[in-house]
PDB file of N, CA, C and O in Angstrom:
ATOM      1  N   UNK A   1       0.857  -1.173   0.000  1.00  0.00           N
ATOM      2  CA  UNK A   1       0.000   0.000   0.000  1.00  0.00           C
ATOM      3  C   UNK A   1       0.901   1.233   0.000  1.00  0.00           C
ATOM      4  O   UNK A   1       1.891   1.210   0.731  1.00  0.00           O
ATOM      5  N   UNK A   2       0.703   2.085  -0.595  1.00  0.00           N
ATOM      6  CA  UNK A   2       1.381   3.382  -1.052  1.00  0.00           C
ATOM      7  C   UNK A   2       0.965   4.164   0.182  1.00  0.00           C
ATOM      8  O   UNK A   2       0.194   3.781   1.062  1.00  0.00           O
ATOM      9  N   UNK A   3       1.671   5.445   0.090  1.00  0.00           N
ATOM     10  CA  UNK A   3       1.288   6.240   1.488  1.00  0.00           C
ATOM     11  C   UNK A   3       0.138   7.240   1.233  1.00  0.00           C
ATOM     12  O   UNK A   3      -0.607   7.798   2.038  1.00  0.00           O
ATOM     13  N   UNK A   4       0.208   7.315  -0.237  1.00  0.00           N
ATOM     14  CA  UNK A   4      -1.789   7.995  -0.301  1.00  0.00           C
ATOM     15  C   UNK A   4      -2.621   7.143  -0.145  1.00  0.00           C
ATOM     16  O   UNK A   4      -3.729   7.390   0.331  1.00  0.00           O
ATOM     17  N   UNK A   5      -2.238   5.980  -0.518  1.00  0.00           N
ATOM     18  CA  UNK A   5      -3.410   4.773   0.628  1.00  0.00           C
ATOM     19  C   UNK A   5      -3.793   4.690   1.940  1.00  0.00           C
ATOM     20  O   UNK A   5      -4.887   4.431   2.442  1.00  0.00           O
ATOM     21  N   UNK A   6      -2.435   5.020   2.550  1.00  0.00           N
ATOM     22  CA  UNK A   6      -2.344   5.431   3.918  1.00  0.00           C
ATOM     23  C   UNK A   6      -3.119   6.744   4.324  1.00  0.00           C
ATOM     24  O   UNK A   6      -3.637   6.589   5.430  1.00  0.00           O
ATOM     25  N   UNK A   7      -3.368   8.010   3.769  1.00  0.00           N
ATOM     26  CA  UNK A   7      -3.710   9.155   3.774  1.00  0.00           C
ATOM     27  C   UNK A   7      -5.420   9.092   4.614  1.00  0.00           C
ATOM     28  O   UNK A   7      -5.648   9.314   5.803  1.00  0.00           O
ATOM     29  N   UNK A   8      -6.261   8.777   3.696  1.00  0.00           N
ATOM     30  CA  UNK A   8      -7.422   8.332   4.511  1.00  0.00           C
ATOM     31  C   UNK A   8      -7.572   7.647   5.719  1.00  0.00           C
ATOM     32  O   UNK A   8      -8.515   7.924   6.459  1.00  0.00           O
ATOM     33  N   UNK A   9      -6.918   6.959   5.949  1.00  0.00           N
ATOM     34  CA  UNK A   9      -7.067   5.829   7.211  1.00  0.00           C
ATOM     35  C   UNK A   9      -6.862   6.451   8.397  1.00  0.00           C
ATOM     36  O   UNK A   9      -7.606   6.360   9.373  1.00  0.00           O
ATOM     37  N   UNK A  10      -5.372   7.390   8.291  1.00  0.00           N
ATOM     38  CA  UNK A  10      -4.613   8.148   9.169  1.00  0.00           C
ATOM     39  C   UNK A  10      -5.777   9.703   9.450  1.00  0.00           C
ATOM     40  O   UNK A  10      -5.732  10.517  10.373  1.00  0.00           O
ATOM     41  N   UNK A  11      -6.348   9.668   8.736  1.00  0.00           N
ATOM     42  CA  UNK A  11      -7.150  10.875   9.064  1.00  0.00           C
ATOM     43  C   UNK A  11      -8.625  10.395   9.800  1.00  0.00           C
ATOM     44  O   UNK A  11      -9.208  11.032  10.678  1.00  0.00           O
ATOM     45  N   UNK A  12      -9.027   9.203   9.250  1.00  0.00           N
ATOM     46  CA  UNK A  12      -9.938   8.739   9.789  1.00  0.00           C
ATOM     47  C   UNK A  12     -10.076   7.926  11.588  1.00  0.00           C
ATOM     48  O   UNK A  12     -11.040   7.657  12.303  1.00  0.00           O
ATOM     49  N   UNK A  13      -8.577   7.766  11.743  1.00  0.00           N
ATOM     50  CA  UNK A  13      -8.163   7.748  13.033  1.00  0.00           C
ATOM     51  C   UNK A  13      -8.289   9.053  13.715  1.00  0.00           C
ATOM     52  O   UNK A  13      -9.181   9.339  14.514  1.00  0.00           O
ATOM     53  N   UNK A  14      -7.074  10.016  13.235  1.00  0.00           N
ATOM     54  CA  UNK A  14      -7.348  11.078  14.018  1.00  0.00           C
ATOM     55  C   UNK A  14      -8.613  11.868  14.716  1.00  0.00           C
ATOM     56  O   UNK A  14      -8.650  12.113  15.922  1.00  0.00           O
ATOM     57  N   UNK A  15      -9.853  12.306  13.589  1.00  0.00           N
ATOM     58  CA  UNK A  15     -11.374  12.046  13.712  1.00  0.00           C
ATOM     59  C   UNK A  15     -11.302  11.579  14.625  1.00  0.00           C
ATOM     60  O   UNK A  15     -11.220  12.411  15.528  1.00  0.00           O
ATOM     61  N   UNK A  16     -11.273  10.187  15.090  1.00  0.00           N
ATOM     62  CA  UNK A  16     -11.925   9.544  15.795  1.00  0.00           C
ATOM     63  C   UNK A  16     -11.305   9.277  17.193  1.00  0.00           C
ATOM     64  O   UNK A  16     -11.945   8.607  18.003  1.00  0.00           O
ATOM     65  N   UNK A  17      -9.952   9.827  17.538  1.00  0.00           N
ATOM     66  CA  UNK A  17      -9.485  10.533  18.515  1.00  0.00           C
ATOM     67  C   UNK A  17      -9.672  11.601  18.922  1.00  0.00           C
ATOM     68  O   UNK A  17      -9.432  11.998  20.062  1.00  0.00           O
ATOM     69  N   UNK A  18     -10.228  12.331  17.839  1.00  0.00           N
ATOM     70  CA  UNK A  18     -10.733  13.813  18.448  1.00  0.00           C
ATOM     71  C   UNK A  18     -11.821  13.329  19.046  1.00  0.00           C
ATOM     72  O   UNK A  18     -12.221  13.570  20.185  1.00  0.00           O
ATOM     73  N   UNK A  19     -12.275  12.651  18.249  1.00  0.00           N
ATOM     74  CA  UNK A  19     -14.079  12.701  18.897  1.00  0.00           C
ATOM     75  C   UNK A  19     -14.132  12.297  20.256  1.00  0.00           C
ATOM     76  O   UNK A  19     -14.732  12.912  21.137  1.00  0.00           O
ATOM     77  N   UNK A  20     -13.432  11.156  20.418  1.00  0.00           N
ATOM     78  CA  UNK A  20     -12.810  10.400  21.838  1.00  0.00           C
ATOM     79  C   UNK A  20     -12.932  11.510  23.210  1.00  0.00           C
ATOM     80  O   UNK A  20     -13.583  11.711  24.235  1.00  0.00           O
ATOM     81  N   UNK A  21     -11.384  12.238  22.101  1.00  0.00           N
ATOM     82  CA  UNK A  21     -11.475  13.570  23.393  1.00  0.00           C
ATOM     83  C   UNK A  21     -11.763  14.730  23.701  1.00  0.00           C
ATOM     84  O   UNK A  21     -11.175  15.594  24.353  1.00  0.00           O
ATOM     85  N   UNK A  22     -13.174  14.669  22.935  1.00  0.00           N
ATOM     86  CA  UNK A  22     -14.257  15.867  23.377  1.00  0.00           C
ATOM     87  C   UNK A  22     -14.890  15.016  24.234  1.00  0.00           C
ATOM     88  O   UNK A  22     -15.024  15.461  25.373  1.00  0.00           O
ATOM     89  N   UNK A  23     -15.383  13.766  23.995  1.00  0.00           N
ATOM     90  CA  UNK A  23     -16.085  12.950  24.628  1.00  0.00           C
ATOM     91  C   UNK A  23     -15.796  12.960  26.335  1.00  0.00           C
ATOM     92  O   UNK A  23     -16.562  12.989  27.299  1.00  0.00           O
ATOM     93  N   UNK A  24     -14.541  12.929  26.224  1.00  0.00           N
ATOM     94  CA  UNK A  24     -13.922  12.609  27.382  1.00  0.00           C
ATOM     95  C   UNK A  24     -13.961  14.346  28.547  1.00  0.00           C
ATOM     96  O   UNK A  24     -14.168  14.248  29.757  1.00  0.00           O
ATOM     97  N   UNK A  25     -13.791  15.358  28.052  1.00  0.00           N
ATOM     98  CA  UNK A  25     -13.243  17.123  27.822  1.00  0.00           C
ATOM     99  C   UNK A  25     -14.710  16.816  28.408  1.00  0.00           C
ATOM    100  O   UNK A  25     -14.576  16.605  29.613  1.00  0.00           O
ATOM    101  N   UNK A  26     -15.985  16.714  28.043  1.00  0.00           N
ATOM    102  CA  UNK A  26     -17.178  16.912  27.957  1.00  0.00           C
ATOM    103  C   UNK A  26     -17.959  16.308  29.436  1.00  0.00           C
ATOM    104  O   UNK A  26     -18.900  16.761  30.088  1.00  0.00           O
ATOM    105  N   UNK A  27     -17.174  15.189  29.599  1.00  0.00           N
ATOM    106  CA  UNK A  27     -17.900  14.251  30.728  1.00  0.00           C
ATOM    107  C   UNK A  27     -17.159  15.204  31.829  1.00  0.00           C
ATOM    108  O   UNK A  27     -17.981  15.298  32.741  1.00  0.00           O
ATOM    109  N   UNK A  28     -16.370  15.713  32.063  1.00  0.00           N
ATOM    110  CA  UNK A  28     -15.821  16.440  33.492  1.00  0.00           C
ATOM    111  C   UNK A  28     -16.246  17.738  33.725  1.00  0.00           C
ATOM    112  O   UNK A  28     -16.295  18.195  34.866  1.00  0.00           O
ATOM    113  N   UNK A  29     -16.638  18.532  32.487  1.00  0.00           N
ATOM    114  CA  UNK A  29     -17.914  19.583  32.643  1.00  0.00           C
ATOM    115  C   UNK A  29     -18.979  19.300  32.793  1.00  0.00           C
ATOM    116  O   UNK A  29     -19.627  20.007  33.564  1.00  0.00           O
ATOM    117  N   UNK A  30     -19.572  18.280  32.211  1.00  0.00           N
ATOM    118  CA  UNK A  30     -20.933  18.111  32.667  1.00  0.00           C
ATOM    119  C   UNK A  30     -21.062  17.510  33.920  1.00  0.00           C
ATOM    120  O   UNK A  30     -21.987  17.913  34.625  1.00  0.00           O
ATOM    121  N   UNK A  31     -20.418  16.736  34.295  1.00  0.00           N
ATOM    122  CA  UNK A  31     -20.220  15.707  35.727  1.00  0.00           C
ATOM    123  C   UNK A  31     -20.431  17.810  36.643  1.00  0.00           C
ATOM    124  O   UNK A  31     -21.454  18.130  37.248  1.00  0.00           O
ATOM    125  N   UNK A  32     -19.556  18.508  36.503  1.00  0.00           N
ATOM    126  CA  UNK A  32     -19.401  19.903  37.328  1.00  0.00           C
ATOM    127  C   UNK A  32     -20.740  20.385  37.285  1.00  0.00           C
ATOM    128  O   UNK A  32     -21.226  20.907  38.288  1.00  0.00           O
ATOM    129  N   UNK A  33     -21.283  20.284  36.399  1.00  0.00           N
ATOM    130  CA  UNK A  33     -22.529  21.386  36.002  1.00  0.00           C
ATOM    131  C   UNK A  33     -23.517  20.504  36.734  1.00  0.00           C
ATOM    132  O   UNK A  33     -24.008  21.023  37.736  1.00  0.00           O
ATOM    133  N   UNK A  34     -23.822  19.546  36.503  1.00  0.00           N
ATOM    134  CA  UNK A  34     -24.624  18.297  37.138  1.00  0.00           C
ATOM    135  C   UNK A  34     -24.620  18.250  38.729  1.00  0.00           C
ATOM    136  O   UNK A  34     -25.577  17.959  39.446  1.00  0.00           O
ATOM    137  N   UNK A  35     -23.337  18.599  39.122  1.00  0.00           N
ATOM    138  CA  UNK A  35     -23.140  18.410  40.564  1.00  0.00           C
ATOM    139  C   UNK A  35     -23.782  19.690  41.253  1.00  0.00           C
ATOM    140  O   UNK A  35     -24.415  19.681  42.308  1.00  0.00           O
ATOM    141  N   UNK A  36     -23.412  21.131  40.209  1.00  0.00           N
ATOM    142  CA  UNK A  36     -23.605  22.128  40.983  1.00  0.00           C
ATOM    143  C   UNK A  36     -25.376  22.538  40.614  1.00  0.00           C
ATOM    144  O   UNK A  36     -26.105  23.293  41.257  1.00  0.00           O
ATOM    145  N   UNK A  37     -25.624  21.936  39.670  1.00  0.00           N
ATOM    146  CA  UNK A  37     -27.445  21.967  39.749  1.00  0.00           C
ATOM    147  C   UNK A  37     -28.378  21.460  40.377  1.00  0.00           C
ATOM    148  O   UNK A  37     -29.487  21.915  40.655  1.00  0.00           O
ATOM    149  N   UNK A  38     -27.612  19.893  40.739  1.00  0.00           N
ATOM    150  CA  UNK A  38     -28.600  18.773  41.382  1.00  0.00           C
ATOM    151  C   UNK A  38     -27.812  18.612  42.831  1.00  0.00           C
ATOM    152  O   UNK A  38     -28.155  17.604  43.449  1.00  0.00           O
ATOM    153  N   UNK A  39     -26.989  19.293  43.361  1.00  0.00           N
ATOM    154  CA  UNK A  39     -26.881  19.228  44.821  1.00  0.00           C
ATOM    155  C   UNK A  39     -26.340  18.041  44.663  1.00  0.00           C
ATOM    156  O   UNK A  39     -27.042  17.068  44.941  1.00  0.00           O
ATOM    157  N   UNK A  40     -25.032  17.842  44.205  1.00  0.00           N
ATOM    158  CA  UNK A  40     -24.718  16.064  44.195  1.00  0.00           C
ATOM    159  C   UNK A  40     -23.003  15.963  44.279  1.00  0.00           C
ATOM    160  O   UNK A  40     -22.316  16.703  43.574  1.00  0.00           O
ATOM    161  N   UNK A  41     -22.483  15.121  45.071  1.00  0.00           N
ATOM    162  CA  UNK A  41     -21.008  14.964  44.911  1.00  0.00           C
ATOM    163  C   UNK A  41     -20.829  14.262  43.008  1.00  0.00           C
ATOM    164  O   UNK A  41     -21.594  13.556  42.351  1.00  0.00           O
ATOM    165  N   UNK A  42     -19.375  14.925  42.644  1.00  0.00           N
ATOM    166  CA  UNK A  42     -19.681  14.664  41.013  1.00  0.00           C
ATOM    167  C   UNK A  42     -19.582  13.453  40.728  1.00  0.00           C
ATOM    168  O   UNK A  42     -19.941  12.961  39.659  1.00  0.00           O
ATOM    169  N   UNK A  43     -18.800  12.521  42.194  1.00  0.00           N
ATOM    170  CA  UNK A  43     -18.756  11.056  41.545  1.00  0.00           C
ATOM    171  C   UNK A  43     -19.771  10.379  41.602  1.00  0.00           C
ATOM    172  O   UNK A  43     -19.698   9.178  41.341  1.00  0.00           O
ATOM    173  N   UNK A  44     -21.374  11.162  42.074  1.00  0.00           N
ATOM    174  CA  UNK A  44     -22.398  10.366  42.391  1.00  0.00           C
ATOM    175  C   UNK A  44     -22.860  10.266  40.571  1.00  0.00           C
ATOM    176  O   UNK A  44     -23.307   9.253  40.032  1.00  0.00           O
ATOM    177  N   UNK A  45     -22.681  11.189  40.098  1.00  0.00           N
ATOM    178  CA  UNK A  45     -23.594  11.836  38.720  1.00  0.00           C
ATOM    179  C   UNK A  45     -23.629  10.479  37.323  1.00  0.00           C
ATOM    180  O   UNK A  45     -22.603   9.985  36.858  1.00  0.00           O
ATOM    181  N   UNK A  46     -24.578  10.233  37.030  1.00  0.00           N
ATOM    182  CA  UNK A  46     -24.347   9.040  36.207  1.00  0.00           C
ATOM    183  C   UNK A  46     -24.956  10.192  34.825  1.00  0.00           C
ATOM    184  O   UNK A  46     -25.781  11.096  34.954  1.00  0.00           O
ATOM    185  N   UNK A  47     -24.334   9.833  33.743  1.00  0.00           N
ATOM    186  CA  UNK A  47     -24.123  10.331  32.801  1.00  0.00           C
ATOM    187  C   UNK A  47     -24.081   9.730  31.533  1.00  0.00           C
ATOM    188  O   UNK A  47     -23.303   8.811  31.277  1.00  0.00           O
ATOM    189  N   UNK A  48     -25.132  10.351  30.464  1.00  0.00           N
ATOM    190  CA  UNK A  48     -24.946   9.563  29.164  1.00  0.00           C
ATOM    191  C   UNK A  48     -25.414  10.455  28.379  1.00  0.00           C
ATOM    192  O   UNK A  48     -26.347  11.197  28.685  1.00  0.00           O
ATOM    193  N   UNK A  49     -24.580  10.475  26.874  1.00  0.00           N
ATOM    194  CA  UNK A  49     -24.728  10.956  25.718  1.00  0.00           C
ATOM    195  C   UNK A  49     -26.099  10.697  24.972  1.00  0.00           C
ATOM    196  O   UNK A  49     -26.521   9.569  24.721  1.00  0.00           O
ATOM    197  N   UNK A  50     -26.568  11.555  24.736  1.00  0.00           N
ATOM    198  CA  UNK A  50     -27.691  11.417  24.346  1.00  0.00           C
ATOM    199  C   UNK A  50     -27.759  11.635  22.612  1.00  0.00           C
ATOM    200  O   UNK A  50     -28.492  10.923  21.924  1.00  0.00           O
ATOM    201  N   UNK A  51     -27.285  12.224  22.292  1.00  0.00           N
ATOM    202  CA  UNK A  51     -27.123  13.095  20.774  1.00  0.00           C
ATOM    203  C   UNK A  51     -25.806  13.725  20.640  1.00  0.00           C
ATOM    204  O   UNK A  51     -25.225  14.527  21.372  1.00  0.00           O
ATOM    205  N   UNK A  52     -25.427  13.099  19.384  1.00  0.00           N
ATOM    206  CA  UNK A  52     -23.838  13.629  19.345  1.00  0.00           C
ATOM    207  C   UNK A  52     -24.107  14.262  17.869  1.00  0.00           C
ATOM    208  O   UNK A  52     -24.417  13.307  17.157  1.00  0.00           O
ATOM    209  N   UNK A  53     -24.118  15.180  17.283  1.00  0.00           N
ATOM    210  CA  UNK A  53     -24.247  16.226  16.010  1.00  0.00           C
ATOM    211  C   UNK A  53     -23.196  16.489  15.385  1.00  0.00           C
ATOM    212  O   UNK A  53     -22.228  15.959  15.930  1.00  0.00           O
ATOM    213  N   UNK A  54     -22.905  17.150  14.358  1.00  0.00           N
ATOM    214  CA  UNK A  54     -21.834  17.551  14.253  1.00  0.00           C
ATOM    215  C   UNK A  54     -21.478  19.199  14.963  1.00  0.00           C
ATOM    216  O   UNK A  54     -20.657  20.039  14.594  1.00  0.00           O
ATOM    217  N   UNK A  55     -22.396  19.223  16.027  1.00  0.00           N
ATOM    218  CA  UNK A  55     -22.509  20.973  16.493  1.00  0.00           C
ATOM    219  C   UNK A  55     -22.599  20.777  17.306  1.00  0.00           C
ATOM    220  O   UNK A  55     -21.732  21.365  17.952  1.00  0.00           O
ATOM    221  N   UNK A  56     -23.489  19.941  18.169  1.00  0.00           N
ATOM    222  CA  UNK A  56     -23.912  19.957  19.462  1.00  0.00           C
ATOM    223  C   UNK A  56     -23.574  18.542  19.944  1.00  0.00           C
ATOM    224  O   UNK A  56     -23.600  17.588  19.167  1.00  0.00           O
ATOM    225  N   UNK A  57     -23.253  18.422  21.252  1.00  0.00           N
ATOM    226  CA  UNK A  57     -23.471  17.272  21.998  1.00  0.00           C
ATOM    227  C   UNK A  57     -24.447  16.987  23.318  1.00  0.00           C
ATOM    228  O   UNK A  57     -24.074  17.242  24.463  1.00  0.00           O
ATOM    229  N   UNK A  58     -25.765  16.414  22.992  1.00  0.00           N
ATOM    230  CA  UNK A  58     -26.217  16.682  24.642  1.00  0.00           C
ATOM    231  C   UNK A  58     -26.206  15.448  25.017  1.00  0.00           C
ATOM    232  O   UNK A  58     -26.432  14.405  24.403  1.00  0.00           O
ATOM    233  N   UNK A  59     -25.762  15.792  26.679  1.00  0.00           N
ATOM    234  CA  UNK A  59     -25.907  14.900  28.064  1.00  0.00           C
ATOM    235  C   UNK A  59     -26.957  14.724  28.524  1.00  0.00           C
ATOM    236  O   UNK A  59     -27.664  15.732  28.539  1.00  0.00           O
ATOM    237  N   UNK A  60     -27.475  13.644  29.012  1.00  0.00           N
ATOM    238  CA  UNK A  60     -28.339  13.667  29.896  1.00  0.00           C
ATOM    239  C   UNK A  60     -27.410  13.510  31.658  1.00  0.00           C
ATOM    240  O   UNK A  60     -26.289  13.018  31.783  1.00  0.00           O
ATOM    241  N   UNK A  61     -27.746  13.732  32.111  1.00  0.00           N
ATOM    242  CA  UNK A  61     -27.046  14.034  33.456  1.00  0.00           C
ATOM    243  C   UNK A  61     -27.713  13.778  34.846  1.00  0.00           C
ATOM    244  O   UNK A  61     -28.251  14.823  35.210  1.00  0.00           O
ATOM    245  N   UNK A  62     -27.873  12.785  35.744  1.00  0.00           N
ATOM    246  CA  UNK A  62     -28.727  12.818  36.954  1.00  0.00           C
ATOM    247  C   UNK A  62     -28.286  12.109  37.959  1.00  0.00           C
ATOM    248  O   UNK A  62     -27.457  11.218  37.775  1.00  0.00           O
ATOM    249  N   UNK A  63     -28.990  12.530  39.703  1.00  0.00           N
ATOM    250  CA  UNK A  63     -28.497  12.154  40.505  1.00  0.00           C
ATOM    251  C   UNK A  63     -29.794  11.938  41.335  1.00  0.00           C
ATOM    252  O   UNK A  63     -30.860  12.350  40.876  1.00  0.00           O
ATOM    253  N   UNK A  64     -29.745  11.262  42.626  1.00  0.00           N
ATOM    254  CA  UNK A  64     -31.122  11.636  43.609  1.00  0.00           C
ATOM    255  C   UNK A  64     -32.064  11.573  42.535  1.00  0.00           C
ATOM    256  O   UNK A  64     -32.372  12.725  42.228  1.00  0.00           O
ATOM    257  N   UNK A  65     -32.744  10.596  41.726  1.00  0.00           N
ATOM    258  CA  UNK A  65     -33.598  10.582  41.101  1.00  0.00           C
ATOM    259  C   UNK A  65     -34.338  12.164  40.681  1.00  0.00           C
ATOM    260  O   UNK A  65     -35.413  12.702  40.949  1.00  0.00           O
ATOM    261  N   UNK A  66     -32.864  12.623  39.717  1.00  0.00           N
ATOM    262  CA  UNK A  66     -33.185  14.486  39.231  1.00  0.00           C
ATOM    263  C   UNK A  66     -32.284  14.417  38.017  1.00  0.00           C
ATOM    264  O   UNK A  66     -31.138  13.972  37.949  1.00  0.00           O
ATOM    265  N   UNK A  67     -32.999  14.919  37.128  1.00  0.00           N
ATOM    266  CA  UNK A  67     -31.554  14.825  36.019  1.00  0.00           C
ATOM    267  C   UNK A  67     -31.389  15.999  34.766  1.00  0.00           C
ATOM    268  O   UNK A  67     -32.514  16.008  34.266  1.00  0.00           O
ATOM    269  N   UNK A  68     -31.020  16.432  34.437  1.00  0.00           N
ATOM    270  CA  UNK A  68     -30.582  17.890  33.800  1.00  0.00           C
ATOM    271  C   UNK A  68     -30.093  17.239  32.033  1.00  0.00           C
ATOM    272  O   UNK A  68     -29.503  16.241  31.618  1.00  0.00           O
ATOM    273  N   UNK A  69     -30.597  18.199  31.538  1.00  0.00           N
ATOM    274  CA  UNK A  69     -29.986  17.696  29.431  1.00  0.00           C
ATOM    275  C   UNK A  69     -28.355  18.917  30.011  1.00  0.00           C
ATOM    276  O   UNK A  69     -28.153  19.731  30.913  1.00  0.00           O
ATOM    277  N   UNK A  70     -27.786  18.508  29.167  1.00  0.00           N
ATOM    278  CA  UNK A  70     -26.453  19.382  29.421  1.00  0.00           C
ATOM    279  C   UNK A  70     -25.508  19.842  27.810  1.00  0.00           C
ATOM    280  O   UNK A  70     -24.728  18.956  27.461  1.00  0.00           O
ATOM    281  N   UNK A  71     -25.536  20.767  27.131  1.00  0.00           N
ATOM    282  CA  UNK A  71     -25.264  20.892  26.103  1.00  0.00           C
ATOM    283  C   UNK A  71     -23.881  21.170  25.786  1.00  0.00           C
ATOM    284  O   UNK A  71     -23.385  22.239  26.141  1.00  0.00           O
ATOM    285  N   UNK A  72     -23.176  20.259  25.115  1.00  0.00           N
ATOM    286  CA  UNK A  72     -21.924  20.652  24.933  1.00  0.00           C
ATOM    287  C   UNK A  72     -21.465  20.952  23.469  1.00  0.00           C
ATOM    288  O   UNK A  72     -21.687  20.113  22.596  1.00  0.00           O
ATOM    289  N   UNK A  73     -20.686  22.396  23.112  1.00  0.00           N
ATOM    290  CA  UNK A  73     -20.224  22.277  21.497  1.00  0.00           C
ATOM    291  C   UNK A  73     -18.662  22.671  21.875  1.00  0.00           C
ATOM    292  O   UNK A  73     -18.202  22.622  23.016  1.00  0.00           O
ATOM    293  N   UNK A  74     -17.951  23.065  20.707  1.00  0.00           N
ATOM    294  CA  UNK A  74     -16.399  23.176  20.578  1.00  0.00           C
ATOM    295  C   UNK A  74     -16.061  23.782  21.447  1.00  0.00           C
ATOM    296  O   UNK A  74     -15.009  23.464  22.002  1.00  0.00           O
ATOM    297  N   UNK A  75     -17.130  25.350  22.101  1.00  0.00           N
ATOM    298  CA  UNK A  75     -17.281  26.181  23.233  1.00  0.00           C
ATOM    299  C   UNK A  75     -17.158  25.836  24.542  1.00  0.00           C
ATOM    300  O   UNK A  75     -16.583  26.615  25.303  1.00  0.00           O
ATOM    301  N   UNK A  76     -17.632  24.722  24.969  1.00  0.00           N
ATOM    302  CA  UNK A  76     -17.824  24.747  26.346  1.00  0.00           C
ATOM    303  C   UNK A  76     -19.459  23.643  26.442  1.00  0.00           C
ATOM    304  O   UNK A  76     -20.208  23.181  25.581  1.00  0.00           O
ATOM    305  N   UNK A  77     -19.441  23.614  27.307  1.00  0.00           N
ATOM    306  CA  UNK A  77     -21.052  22.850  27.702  1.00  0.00           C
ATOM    307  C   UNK A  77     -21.920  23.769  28.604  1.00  0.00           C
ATOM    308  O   UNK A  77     -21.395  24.397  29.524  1.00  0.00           O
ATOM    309  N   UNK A  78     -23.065  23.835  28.377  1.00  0.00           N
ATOM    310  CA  UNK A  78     -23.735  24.578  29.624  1.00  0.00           C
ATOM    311  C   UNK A  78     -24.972  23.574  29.533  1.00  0.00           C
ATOM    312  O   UNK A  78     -25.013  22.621  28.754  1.00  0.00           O
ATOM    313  N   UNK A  79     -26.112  23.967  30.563  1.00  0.00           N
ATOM    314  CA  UNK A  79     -27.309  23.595  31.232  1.00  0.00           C
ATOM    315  C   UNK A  79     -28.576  23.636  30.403  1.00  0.00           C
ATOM    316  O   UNK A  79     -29.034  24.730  30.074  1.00  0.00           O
ATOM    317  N   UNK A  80     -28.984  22.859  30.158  1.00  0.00           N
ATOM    318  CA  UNK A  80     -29.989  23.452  28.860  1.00  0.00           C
ATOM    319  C   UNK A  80     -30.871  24.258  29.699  1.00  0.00           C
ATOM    320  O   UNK A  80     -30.900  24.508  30.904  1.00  0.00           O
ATOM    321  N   UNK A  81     -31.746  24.665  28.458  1.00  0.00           N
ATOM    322  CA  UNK A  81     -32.760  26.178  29.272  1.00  0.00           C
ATOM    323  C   UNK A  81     -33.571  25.247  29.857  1.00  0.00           C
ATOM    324  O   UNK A  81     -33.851  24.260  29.177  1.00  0.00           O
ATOM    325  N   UNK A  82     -34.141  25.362  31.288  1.00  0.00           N
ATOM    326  CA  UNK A  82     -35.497  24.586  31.514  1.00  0.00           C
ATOM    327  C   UNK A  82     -36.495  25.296  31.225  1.00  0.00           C
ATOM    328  O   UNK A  82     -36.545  26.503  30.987  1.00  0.00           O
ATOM    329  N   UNK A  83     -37.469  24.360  31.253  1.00  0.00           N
ATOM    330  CA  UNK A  83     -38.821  25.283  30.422  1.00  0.00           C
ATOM    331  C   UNK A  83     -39.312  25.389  31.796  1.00  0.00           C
ATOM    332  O   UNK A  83     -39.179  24.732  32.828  1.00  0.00           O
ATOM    333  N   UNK A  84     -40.236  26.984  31.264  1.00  0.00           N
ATOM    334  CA  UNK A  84     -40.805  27.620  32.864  1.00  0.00           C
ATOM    335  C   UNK A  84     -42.136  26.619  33.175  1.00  0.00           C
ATOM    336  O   UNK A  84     -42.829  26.327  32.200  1.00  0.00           O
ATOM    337  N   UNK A  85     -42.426  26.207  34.200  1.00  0.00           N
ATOM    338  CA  UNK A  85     -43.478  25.922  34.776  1.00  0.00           C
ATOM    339  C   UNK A  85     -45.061  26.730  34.572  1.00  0.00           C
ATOM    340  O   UNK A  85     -45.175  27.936  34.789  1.00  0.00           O
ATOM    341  N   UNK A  86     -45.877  26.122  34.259  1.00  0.00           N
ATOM    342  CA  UNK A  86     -47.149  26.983  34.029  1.00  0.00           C
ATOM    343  C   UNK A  86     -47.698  27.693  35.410  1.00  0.00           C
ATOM    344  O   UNK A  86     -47.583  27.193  36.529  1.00  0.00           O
ATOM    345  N   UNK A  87     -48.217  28.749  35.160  1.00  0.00           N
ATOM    346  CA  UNK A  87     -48.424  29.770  36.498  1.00  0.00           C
ATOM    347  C   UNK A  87     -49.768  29.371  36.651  1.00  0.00           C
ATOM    348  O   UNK A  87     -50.414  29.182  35.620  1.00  0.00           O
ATOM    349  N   UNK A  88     -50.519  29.143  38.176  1.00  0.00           N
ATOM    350  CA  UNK A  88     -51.763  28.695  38.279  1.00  0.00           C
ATOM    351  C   UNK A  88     -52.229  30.088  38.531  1.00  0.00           C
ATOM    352  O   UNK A  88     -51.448  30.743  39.221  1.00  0.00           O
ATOM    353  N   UNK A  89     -53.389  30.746  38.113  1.00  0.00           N
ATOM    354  CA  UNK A  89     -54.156  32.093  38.076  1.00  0.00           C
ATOM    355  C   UNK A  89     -54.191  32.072  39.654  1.00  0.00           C
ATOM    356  O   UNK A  89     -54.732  32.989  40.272  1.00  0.00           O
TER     357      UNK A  89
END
């Protein structure tokens, strides 16, 4: 195999080390954000990817039977918006 054979493969690794370590970049912010929303030590926080995009990544995130979506892109991760509660008249 020639080394432009090689060319694809080697890139298609890298990809997939990046992706690895956003994956990874991603779980120790959200584990933080999780802890400081739901009142929880961060090693309690069980955590799973829910949607991975090419833009967005969301977490689902929960502890004490409570659990938060958590949005992560190239930026940073934050808390998704919660939706307001309906006001009783």
């Amino acid at each position: 195999m020639t080394a432009l054979g090689l060319l694809p493969r080697c890139w298609a690794l890298l990809l997939a080390a990046a992706a690895v370590g956003c994956a990874n970049q991603d779980l120790q912010r959200v584990r933080s954000i999780a802890a400081r929303r739901l009142a929880c030590p961060e090693d309690e926080v069980d955590t799973e990817l829910e949607d991975d995009s090419a833009t967005i990544r969301v977490w689902i995130a929960g502890c004490n039977s409570r659990m938060i979506h958590v949005w992560c892109t190239n930026r940073g991760c934050d808390p998704a918006l919660e939706p307001i509660p309906d006001q009783a008249p």
